[in-house]
N, CA, C and O of each residue as an XYZ file, in Angstrom:
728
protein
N      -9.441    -35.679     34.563
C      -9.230    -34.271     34.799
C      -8.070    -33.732     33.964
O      -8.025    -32.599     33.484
N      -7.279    -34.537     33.866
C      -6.005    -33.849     33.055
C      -6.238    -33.791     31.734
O      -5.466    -33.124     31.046
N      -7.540    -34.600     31.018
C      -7.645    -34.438     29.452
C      -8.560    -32.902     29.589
O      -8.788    -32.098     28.686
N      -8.858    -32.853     30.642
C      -9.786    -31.607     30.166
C      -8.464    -30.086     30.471
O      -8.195    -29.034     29.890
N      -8.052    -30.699     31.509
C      -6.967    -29.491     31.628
C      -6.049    -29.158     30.027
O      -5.692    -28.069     29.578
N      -5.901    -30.284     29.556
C      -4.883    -30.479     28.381
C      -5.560    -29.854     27.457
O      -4.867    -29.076     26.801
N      -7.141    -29.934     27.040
C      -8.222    -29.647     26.357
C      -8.257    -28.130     25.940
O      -8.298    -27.465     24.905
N      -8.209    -27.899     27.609
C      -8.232    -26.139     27.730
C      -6.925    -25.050     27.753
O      -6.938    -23.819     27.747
N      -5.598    -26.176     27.786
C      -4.663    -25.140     27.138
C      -4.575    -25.018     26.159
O      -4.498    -23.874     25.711
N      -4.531    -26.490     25.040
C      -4.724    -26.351     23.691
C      -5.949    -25.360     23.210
O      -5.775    -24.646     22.222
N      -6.833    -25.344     23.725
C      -8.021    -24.102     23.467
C      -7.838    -22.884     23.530
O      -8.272    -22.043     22.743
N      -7.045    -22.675     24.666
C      -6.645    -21.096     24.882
C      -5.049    -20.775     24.141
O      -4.782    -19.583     23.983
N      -4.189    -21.625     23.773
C      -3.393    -21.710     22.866
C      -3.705    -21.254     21.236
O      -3.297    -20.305     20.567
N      -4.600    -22.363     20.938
C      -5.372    -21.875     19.644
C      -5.816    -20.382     19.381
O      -5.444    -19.701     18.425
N      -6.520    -20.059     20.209
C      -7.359    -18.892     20.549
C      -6.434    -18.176     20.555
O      -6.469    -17.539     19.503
N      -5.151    -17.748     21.456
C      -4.259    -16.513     21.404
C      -3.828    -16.336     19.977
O      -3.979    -15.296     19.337
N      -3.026    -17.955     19.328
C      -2.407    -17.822     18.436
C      -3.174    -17.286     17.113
O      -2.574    -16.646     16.249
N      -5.006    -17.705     17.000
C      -5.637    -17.063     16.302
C      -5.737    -15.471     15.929
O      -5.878    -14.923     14.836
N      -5.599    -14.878     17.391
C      -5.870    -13.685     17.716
C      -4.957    -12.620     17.287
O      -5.241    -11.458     16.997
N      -3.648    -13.287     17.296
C      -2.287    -12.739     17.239
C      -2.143    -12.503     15.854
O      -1.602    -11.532     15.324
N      -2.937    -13.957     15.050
C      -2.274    -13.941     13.723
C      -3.356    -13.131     13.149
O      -3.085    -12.909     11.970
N      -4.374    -12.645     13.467
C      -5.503    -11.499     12.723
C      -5.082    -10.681     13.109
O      -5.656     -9.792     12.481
N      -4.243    -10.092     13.932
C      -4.106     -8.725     14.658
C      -2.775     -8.227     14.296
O      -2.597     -7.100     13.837
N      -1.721     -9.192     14.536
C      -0.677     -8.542     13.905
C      -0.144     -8.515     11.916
O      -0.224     -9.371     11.034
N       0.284     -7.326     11.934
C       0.724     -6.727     10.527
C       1.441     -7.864      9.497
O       2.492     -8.446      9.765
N       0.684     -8.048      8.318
C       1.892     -8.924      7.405
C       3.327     -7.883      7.317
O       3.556     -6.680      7.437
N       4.153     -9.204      7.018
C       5.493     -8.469      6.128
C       5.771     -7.643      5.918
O       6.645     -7.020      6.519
N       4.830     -7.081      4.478
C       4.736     -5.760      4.021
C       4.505     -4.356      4.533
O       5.070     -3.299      4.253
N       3.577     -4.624      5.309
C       3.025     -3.652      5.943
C       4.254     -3.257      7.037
O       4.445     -2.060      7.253
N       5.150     -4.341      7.779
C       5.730     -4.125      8.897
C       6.983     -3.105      8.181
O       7.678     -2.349      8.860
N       7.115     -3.273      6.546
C       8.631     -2.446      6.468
C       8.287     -1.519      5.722
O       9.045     -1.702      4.770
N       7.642     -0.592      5.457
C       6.820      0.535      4.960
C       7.622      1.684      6.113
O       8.072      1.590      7.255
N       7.495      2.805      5.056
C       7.853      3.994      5.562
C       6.657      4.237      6.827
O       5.625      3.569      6.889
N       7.000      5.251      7.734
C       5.682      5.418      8.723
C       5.301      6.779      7.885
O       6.066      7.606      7.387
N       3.842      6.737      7.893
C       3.419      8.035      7.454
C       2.888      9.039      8.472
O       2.220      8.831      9.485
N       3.522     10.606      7.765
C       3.348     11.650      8.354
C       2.256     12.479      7.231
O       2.156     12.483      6.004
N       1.742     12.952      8.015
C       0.649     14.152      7.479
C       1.227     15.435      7.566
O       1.864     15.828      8.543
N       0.950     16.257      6.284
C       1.334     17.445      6.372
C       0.138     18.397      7.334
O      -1.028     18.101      7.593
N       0.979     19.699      7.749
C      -0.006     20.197      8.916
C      -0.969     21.095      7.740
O      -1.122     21.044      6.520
N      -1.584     22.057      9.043
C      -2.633     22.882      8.145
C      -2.093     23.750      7.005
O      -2.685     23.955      5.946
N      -0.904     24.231      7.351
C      -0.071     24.895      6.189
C       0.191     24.338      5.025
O       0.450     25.027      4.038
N       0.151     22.809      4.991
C       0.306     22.134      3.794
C       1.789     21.805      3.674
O       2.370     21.640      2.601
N       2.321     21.729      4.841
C       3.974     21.516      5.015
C       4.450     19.617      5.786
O       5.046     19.371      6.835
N       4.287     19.334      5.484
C       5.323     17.642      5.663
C       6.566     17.985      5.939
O       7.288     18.711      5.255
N       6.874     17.359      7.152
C       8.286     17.323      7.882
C       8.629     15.951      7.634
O       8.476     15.273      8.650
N       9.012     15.344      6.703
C      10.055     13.876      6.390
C      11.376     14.257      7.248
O      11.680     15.349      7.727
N      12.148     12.875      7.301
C      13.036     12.771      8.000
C      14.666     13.265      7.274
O      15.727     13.593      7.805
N      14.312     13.148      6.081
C      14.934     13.690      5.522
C      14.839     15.117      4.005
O      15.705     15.605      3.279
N      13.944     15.240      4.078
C      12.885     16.633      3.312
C      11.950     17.063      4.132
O      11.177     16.330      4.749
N      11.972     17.969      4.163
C      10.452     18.454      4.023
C       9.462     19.528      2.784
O       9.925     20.286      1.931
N       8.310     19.292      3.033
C       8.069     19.597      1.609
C       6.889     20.509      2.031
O       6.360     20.492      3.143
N       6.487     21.454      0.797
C       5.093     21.720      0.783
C       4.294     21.398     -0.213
O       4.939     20.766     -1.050
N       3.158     21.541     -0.525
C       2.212     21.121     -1.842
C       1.531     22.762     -1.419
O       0.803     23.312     -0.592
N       2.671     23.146     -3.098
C       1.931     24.929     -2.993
C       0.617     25.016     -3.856
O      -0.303     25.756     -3.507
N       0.542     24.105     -5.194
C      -1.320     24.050     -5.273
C      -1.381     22.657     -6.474
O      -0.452     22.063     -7.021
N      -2.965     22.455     -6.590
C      -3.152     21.241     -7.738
C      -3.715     21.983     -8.654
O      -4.348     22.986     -8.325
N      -3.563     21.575    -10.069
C      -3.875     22.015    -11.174
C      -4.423     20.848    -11.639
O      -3.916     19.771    -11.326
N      -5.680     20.936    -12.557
C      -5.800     19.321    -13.531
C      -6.234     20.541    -15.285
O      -6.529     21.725    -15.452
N      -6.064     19.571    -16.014
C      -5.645     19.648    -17.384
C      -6.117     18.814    -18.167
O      -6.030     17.637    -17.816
N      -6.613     19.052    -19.164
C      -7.033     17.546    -20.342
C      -5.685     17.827    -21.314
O      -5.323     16.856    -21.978
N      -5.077     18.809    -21.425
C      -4.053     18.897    -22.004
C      -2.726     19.195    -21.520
O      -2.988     19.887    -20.536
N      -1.280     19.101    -21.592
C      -0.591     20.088    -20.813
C       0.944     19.932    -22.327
O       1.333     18.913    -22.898
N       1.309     21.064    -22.462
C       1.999     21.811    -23.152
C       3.299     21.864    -22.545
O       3.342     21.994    -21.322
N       4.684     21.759    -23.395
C       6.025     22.348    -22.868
C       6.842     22.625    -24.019
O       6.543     22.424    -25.196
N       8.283     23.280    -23.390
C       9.386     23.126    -24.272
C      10.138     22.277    -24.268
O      10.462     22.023    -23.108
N      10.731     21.524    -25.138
C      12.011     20.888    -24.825
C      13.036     20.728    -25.660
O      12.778     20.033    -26.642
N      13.909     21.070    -25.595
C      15.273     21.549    -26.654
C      14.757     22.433    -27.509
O      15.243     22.402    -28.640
N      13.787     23.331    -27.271
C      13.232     24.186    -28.306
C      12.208     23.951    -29.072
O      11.798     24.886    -29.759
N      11.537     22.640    -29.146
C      10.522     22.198    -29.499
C       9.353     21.975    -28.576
O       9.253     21.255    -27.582
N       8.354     22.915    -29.263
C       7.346     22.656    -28.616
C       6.487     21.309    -27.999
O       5.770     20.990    -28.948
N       6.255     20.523    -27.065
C       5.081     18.844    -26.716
C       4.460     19.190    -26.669
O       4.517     20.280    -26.099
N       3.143     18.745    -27.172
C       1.974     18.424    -26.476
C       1.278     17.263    -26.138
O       1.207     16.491    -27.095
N       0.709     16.840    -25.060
C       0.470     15.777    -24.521
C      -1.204     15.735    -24.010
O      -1.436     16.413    -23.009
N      -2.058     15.195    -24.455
C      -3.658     15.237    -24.105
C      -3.389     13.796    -23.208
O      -2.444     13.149    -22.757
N      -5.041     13.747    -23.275
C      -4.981     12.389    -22.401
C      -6.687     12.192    -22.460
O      -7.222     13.292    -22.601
N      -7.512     11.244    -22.399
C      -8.466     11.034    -22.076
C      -8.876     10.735    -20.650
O      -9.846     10.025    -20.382
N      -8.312     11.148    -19.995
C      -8.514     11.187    -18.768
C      -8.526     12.813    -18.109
O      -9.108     13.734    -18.681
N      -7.604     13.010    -16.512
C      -7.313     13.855    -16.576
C      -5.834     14.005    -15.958
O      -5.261     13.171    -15.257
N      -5.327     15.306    -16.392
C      -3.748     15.417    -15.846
C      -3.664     16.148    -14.045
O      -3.872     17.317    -13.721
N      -3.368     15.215    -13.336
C      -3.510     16.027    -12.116
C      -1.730     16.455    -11.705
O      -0.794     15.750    -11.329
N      -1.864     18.106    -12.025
C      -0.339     18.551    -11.457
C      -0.155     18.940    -10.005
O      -0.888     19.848     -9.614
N       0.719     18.398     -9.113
C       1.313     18.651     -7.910
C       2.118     19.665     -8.090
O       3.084     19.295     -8.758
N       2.203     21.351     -7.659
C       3.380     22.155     -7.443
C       3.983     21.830     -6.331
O       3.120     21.540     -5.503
N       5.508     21.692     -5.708
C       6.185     21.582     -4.434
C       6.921     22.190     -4.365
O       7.639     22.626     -5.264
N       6.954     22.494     -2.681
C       8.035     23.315     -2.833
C       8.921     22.557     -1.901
O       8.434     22.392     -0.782
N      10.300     21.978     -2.136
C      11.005     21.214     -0.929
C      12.358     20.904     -0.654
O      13.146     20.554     -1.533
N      12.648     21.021      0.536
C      14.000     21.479      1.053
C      14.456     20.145      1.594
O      13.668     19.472      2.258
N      15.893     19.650      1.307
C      16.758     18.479      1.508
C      16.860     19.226      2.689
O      16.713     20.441      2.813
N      17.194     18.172      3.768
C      17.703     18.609      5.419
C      19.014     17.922      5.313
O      20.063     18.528      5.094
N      18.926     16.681      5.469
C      20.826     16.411      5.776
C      21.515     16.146      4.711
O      22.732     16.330      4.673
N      20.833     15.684      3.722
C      21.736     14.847      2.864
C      20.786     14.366      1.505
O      19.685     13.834      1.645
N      21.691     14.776     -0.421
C      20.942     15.170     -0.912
C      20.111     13.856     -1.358
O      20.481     12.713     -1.089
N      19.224     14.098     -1.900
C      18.418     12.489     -1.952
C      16.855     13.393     -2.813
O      16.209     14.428     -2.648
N      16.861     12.170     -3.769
C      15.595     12.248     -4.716
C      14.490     11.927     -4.265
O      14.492     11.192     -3.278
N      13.436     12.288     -4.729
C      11.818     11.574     -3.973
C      11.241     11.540     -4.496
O      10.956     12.442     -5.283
N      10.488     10.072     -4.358
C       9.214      9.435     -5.512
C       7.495      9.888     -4.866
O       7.079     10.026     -3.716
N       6.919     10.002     -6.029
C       5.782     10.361     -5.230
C       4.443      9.309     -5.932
O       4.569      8.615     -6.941
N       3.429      9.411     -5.247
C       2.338      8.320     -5.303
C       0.852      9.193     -5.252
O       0.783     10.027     -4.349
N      -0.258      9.066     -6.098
C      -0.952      9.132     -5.482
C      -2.234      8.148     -5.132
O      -2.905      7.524     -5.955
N      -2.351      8.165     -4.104
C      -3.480      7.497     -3.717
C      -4.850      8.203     -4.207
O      -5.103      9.358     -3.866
N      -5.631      7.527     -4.940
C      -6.867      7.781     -5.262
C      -7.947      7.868     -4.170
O      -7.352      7.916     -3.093
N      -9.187      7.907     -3.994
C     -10.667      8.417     -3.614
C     -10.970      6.399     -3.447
O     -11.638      6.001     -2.493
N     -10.708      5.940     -3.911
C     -11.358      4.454     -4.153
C     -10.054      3.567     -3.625
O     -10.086      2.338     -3.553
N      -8.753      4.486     -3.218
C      -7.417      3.140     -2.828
C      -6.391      3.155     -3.899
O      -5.232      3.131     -3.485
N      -6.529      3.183     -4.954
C      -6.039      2.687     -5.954
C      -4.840      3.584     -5.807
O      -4.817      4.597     -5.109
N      -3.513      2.958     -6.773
C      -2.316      4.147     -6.174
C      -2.291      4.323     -7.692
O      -2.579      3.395     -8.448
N      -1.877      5.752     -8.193
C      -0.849      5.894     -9.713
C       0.635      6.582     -9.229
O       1.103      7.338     -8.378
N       0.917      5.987    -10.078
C       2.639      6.712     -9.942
C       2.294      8.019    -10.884
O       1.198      8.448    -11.243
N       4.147      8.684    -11.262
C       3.387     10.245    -12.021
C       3.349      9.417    -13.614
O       3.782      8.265    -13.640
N       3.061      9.759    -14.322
C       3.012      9.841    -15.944
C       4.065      9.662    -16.612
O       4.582     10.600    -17.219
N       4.524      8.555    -16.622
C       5.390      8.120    -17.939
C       5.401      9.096    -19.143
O       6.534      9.515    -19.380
N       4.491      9.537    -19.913
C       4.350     10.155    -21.083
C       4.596     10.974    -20.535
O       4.467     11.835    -21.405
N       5.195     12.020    -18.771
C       5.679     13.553    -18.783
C       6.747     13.349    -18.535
O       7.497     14.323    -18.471
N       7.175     12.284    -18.338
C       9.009     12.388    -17.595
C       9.475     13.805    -17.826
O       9.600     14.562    -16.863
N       9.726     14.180    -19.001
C      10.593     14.940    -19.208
C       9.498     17.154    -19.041
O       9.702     18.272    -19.515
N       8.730     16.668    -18.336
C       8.269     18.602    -18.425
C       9.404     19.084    -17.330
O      10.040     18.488    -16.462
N       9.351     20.522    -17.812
C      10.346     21.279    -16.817
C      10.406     21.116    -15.296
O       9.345     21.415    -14.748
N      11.331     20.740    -14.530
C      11.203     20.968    -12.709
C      10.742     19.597    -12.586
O      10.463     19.439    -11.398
N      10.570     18.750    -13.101
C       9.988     17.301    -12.695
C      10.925     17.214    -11.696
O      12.107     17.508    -11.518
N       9.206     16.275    -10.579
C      10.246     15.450     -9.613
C      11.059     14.524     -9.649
O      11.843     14.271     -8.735
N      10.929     13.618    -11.210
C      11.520     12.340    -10.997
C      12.849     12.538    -11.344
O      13.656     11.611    -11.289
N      13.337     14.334    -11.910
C      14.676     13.977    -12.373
C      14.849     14.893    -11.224
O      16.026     15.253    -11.259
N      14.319     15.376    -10.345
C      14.795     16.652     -9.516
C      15.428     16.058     -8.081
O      14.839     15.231     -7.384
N      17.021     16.758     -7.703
C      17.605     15.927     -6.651
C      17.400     17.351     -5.813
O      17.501     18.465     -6.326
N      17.113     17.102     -4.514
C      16.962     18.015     -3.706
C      17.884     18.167     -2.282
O      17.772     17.441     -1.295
N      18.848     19.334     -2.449
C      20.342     18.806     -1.086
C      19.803     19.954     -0.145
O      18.859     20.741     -0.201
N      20.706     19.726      0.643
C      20.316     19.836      2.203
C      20.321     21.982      2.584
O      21.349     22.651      2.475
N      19.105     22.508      2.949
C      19.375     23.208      2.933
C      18.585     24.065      1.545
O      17.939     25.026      1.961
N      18.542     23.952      0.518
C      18.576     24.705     -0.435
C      16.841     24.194     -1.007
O      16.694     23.058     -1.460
N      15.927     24.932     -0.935
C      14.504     24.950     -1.376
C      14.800     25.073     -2.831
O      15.690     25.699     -3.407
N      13.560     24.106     -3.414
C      13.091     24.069     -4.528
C      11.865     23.541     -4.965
O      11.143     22.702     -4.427
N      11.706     24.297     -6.262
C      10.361     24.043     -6.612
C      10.247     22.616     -7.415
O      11.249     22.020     -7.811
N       9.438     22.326     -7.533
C       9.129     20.393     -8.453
C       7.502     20.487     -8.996
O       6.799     21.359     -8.484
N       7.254     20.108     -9.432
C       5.857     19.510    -10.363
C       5.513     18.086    -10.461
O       6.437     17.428    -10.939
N       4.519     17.442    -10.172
C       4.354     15.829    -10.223
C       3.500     15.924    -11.112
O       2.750     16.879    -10.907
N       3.189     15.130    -12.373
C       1.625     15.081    -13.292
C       1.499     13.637    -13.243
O       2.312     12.760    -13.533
N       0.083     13.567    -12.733
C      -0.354     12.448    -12.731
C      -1.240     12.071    -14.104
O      -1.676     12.942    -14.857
N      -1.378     11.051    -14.248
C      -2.736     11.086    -15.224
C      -3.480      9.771    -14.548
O      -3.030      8.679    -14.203
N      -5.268     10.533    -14.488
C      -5.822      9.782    -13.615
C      -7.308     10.040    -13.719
O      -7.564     11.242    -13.790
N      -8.484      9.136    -13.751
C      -9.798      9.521    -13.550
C     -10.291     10.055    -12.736
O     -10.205      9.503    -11.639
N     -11.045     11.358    -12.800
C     -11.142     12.652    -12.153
C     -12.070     12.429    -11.186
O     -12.489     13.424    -10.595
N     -12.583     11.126    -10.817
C     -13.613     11.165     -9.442
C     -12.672     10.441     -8.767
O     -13.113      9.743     -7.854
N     -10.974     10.407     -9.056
C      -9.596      9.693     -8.367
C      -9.606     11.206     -7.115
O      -9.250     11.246     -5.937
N     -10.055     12.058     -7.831
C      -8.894     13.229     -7.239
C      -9.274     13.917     -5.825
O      -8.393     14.383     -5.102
N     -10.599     13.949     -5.489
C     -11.431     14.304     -4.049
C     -11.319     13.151     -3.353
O     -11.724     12.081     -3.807
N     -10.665     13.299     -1.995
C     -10.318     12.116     -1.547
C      -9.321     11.474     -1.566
O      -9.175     10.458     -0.885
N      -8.292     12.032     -2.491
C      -7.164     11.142     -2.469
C      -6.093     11.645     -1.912
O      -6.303     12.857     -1.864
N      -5.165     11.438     -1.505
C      -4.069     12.125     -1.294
C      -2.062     11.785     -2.185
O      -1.599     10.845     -2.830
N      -1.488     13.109     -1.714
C      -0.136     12.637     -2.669
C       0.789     12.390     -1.328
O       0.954     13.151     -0.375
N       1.364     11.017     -1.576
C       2.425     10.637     -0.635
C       3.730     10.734     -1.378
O       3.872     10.239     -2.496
N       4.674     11.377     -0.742
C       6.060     11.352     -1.092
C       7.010     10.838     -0.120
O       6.923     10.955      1.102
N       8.139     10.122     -0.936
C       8.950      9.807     -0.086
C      10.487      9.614     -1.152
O      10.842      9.903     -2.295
N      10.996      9.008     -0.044
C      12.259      9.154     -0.571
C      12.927      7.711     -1.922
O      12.787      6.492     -2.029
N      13.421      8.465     -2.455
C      13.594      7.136     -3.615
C      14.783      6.452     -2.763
O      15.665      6.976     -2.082
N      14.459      4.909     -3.078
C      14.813      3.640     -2.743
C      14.762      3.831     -1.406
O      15.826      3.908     -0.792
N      13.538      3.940     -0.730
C      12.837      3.878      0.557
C      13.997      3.363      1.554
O      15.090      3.054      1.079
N      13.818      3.297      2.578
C      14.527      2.699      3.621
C      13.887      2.670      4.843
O      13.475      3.772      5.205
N      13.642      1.591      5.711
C      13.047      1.035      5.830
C      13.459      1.746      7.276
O      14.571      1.899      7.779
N      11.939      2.179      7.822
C      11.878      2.763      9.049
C      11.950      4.406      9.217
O      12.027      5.021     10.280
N      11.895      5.052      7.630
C      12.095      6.476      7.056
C      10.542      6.811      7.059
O       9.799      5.843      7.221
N       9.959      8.066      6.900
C       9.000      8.286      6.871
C       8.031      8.946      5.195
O       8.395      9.627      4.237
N       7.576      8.716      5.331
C       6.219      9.091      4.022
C       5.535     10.383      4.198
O       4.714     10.653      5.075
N       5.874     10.981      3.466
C       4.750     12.483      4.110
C       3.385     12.504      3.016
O       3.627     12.299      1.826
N       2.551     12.650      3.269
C       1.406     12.468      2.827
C       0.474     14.227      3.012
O       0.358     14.898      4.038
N       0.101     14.443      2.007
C      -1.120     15.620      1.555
C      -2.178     15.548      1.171
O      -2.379     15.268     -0.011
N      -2.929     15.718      1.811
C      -4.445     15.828      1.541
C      -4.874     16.491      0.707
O      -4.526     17.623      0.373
N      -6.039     15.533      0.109
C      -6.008     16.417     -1.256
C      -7.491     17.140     -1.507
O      -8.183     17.320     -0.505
N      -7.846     17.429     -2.401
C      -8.679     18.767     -2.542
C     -10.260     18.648     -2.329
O     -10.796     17.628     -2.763
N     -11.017     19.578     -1.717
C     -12.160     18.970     -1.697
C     -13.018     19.297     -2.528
O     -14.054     18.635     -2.470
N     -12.969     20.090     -3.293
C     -13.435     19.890     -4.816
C     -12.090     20.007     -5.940
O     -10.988     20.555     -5.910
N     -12.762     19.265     -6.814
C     -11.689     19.147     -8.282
C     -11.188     20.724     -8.796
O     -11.932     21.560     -9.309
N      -9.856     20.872     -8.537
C      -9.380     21.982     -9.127
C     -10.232     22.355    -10.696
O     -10.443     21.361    -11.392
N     -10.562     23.283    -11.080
C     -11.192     23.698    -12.762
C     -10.180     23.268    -13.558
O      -8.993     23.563    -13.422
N     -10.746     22.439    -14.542
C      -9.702     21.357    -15.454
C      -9.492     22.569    -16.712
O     -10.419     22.816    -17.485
N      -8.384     23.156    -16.786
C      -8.161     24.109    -18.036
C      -7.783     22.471    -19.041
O      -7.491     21.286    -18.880
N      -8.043     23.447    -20.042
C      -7.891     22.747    -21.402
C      -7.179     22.618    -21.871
O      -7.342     21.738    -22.715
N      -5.810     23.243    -21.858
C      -4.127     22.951    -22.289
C      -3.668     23.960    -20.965
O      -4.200     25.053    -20.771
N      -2.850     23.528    -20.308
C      -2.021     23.602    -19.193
C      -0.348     23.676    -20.026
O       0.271     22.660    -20.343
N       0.197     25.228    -20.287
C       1.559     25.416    -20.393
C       2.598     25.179    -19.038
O       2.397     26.003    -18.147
N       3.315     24.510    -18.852
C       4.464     24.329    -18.160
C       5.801     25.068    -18.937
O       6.126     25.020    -20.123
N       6.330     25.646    -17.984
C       7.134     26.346    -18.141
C       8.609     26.583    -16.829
O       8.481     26.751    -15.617
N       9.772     26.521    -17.554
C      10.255     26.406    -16.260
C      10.672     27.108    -14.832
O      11.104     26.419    -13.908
């Protein structure tokens, strides 16, 4: 009697510990920002920003100034621009943004735009004081229905939140050179 008793804790031992280890979160997942959804207004309350996504633009081309010289930048793909509008609450702090594609896949913004006017990646946003930002992605255009743009705060911290925007349900009309301007 006692091998079977012994039998059946090791069984139900196994079994929890199975259960536990499919069910609970790896690592990664456990130190991730928590994500928030922006409401119907298109407004994200982060813990430390909040933001809006005032509209998307896409582009096969997009155009600027810089020191007086005209860029231009194409792409064989397409350029998907984020307008924002977003206000630091306590304390001033930069924010990286992501987007998640239609299929999972994430892109960061475009290396080849670092530098267009109002970018987010150079834009610091303090507490109190609204501003406008631009994200350009470059990305394959059946990425863009379905996907959404998550922002958060640069060099994350762990237990901060992600605000996330839903993104369009049809493809914004792709103009053919897109001027940025500041």
């Amino acid at each position: 009697m006692t091998f079977l008793t012994n039998f059946a804790a090791v069984l139900i031992g196994v079994a929890a510990l199975g259960t536990m280890r499919s069910t609970v979160p790896d690592y990664n997942s456990s130190f991730q920002p928590f994500a928030v959804y922006a409401d119907k207004q298109g407004i994200g309350q982060g813990r430390l920003f909040s933001a809006k996504l005032v509209g998307l633009k896409t582009a096969g081309a997009i155009s600027f100034s810089r020191f007086g010289e005209d860029v231009w930048r194409d792409t064989s793909a397409t350029f998907l621009i984020a307008q924002l509008s977003i206000t630091g609450r306590s304390e001033s702090r930069q924010l990286e943004a992501i987007w998640v594609g239609a299929t999972g896949r994430q892109y960061t913004p475009s290396d080849r735009l670092y530098d267009v006017p109002r970018n987010l990646s150079s834009a610091r946003f303090e507490p109190g004081l609204t501003d406008r930002t631009v994200v350009v992605f470059e990305l394959p255009e059946d990425e863009i229905v379905g996907g959404q743009l998550g922002l958060v705060t640069r060099s994350q911290m762990v237990m901060d939140r992600a605000v996330h925007f839903a993104g369009p349900a049809i493809v914004p009309e792709k103009q053919t050179n897109l001027r940025l301007e500041p």
